[in-house]
N, CA, C and O of each residue as an XYZ file, in Angstrom:
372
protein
N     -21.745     23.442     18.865
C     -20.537     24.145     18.496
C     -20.822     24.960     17.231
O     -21.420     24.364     16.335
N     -20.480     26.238     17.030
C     -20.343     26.815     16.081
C     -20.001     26.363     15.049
O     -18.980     25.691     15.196
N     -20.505     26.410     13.618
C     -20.089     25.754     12.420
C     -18.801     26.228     12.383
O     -17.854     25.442     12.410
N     -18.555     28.140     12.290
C     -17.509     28.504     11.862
C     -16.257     28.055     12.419
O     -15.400     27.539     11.702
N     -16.115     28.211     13.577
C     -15.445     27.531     15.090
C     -14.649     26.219     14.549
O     -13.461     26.070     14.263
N     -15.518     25.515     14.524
C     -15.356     24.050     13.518
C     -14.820     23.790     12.752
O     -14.067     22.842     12.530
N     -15.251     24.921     12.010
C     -14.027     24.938     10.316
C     -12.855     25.334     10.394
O     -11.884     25.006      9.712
N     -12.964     26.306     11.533
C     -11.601     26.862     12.031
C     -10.321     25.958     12.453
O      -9.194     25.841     11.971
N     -11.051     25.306     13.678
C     -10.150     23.883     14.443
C      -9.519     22.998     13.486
O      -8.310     22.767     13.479
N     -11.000     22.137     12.064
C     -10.436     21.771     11.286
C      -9.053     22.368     10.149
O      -8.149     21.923      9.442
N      -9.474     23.254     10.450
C      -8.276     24.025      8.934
C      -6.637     23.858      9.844
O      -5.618     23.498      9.255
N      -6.669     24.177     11.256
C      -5.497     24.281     12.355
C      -5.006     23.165     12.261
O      -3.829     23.081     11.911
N      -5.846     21.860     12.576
C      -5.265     20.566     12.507
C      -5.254     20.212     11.198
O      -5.699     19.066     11.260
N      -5.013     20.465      9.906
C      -4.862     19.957      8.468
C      -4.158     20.797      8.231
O      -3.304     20.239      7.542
N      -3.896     21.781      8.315
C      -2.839     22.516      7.538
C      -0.931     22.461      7.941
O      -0.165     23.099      7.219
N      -0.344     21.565      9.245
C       0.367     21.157      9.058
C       0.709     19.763      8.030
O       1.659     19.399      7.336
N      -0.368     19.347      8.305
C      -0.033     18.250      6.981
C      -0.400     18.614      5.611
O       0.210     18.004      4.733
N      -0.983     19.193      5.365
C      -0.716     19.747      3.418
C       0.195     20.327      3.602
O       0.862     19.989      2.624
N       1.062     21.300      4.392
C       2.029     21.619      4.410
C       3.480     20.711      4.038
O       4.459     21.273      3.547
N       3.461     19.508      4.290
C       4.170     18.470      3.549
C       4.027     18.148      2.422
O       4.984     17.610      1.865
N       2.913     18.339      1.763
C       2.620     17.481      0.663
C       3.493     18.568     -0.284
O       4.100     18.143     -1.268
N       3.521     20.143      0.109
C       4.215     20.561     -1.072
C       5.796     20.986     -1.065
O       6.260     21.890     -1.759
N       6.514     20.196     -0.183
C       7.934     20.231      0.157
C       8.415     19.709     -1.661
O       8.062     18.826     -2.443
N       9.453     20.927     -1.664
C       9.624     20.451     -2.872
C      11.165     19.720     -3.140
O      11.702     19.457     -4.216
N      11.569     19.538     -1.998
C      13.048     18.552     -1.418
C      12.910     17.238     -1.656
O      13.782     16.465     -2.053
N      11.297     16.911     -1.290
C      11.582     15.121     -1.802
C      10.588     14.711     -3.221
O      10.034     15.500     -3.986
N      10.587     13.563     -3.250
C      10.200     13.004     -4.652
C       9.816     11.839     -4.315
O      10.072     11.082     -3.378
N       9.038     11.798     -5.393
C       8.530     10.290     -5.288
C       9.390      9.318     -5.473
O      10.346      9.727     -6.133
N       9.501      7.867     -5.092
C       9.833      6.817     -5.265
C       9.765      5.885     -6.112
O       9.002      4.926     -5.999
N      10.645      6.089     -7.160
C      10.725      5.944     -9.093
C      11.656      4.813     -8.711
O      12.493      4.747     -7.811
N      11.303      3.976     -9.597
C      12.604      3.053    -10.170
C      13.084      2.786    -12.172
O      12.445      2.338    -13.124
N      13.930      3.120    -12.078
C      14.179      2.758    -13.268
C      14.592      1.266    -13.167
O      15.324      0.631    -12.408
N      13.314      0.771    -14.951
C      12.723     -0.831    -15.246
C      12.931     -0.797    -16.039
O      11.881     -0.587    -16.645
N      14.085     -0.891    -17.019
C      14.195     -1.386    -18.641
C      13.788      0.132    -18.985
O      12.761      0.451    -19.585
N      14.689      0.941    -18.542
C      14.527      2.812    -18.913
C      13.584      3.450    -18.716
O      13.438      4.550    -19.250
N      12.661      2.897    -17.859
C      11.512      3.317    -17.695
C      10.966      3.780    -16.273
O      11.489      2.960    -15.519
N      10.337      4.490    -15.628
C      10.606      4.896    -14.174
C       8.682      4.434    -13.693
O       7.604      4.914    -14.043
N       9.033      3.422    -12.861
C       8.115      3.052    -12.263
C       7.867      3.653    -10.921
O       8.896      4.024    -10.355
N       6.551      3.871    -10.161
C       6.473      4.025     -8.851
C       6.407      2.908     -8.167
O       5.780      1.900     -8.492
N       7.393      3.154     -6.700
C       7.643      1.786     -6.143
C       6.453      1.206     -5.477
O       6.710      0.119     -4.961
N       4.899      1.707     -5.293
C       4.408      1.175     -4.875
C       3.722      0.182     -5.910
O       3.430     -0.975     -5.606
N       3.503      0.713     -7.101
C       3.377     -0.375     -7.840
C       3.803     -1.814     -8.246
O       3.164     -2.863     -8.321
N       5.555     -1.393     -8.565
C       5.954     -2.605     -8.101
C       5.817     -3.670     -6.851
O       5.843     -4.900     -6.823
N       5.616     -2.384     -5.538
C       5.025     -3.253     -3.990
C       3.786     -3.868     -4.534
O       3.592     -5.022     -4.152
N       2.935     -3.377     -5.311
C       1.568     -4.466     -5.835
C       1.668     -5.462     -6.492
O       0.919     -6.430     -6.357
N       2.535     -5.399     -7.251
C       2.647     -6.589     -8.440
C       3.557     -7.383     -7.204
O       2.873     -8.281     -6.714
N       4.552     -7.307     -6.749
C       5.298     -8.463     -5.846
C       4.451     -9.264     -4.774
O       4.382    -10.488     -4.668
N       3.809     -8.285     -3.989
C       2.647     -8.997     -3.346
C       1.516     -9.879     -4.184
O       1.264    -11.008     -3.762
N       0.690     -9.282     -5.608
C       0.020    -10.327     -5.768
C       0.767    -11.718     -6.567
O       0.243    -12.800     -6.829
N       1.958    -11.319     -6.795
C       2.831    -12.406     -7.838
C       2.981    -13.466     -5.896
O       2.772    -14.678     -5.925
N       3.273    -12.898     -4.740
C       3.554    -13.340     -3.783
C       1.565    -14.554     -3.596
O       1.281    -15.713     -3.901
N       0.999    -13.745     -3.156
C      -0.166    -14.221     -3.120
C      -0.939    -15.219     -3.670
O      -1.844    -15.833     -3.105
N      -0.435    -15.390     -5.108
C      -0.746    -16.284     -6.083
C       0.482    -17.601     -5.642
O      -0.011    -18.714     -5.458
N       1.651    -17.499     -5.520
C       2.849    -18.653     -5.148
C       1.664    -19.020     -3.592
O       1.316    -20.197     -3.495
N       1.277    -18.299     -2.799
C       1.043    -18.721     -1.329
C      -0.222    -19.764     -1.499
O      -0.313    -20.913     -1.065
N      -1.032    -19.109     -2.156
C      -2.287    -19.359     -2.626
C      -2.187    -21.023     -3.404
O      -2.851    -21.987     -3.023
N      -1.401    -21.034     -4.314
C      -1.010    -22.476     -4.824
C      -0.594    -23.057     -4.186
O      -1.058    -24.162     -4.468
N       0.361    -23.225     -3.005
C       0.761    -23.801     -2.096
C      -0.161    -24.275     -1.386
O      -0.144    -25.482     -1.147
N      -1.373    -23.311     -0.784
C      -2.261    -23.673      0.177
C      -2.916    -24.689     -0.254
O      -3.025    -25.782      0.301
N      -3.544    -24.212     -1.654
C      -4.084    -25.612     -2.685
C      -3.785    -27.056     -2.602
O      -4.529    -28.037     -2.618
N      -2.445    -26.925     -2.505
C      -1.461    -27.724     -2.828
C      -1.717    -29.218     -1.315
O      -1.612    -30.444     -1.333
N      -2.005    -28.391     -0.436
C      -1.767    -28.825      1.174
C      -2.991    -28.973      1.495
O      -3.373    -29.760      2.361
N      -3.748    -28.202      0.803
C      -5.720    -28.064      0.957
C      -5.700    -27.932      2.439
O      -5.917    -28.747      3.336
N      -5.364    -26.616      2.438
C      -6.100    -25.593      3.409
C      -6.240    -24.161      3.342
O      -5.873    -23.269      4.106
N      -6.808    -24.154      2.336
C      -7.144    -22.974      1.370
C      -9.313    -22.757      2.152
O     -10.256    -23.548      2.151
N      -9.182    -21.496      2.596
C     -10.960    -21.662      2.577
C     -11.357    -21.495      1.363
O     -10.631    -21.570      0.371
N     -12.911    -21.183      1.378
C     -13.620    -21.366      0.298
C     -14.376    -20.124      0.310
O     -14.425    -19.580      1.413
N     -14.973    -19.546     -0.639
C     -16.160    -18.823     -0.690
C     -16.104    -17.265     -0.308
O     -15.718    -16.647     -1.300
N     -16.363    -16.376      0.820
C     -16.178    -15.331      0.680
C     -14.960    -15.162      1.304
O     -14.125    -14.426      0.779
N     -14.635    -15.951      2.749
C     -13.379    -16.157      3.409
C     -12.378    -16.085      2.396
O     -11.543    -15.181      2.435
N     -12.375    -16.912      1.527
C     -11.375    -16.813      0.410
C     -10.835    -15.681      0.028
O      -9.646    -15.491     -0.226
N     -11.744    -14.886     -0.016
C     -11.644    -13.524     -0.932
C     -11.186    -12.704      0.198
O     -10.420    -11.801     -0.137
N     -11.403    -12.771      1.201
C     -11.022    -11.950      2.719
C      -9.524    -12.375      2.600
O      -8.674    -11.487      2.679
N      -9.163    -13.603      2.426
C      -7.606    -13.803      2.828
C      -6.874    -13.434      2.027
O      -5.931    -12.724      2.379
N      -7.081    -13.847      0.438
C      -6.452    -13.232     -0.526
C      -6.122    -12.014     -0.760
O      -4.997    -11.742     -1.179
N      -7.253    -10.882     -0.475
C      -6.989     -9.556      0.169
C      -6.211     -8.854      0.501
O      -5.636     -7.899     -0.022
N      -6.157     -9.494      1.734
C      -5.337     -9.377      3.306
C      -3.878     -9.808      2.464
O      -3.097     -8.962      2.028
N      -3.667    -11.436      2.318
C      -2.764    -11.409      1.950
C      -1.721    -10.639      1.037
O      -0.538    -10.460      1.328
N      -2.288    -10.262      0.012
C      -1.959     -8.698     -1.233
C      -1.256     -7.801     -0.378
O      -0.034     -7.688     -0.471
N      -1.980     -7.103      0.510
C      -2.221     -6.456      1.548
C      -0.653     -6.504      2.309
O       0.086     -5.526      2.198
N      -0.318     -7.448      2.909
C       0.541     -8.218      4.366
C       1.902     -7.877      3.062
O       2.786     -7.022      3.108
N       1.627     -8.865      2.031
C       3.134     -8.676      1.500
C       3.507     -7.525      0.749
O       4.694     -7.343      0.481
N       2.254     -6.393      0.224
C       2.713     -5.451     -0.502
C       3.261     -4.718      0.066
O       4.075     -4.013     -0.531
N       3.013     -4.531      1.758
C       3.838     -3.805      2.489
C       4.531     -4.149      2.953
O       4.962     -3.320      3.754
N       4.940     -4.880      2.967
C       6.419     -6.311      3.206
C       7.265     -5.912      2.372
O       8.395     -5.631      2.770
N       6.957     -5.803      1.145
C       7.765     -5.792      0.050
C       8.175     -4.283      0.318
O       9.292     -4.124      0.811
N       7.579     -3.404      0.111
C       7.542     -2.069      0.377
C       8.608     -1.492      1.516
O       9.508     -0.692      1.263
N       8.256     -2.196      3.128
C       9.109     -1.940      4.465
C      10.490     -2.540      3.627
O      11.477     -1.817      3.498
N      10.463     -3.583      3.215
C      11.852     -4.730      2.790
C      12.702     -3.700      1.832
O      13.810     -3.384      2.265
N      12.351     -3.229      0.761
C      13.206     -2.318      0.258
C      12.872     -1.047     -0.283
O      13.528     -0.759     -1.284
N      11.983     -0.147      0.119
C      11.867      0.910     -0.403
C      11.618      1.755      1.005
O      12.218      2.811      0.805
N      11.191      1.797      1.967
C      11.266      2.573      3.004
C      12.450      3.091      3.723
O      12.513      4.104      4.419
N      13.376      2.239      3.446
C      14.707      2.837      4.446
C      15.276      3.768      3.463
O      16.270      4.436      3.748
């Protein structure tokens, strides 16, 4: 295939989506925190790992927690599962 051709197709299929990025109708997703305007995905990070750490002690707790790199895979994941939990739960609608 032609390089140019290529670059072409690519630019066709990407340029409806940068085309969103500069809508100037919406805004980011701020919360005001003690007067202060946070982005909500941040807060989605901190709730998930504040979540992760409660799950994580629990598992301890029951000892069925893995060990070793698994560990680090679930903890992850878990961050992961509830930051967008938290996120779908109140900032998406």
């Amino acid at each position: 295939m032609n390089p140019h051709l290529s670059k072409f197709v690519l630019i066709l299929i990407e340029a409806p989506l940068f085309q969103r990025w500069g809508s100037s109708h919406e805004q980011v997703p701020s919360l005001d925190v003690f007067g202060s305007y946070f982005p909500a995905w941040l807060i989605s990070l901190a709730a998930g790992g504040l979540l992760t750490v409660v799950v994580s002690a629990v598992g301890s707790l029951i000892d069925i927690r893995p060990s070793g790199f698994l560990r680090f895979i679930v903890d992850v994941s878990l961050i992961l599962i509830f930051s967008i939990s938290v996120w779908f739960w109140f900032f998406a609608g």
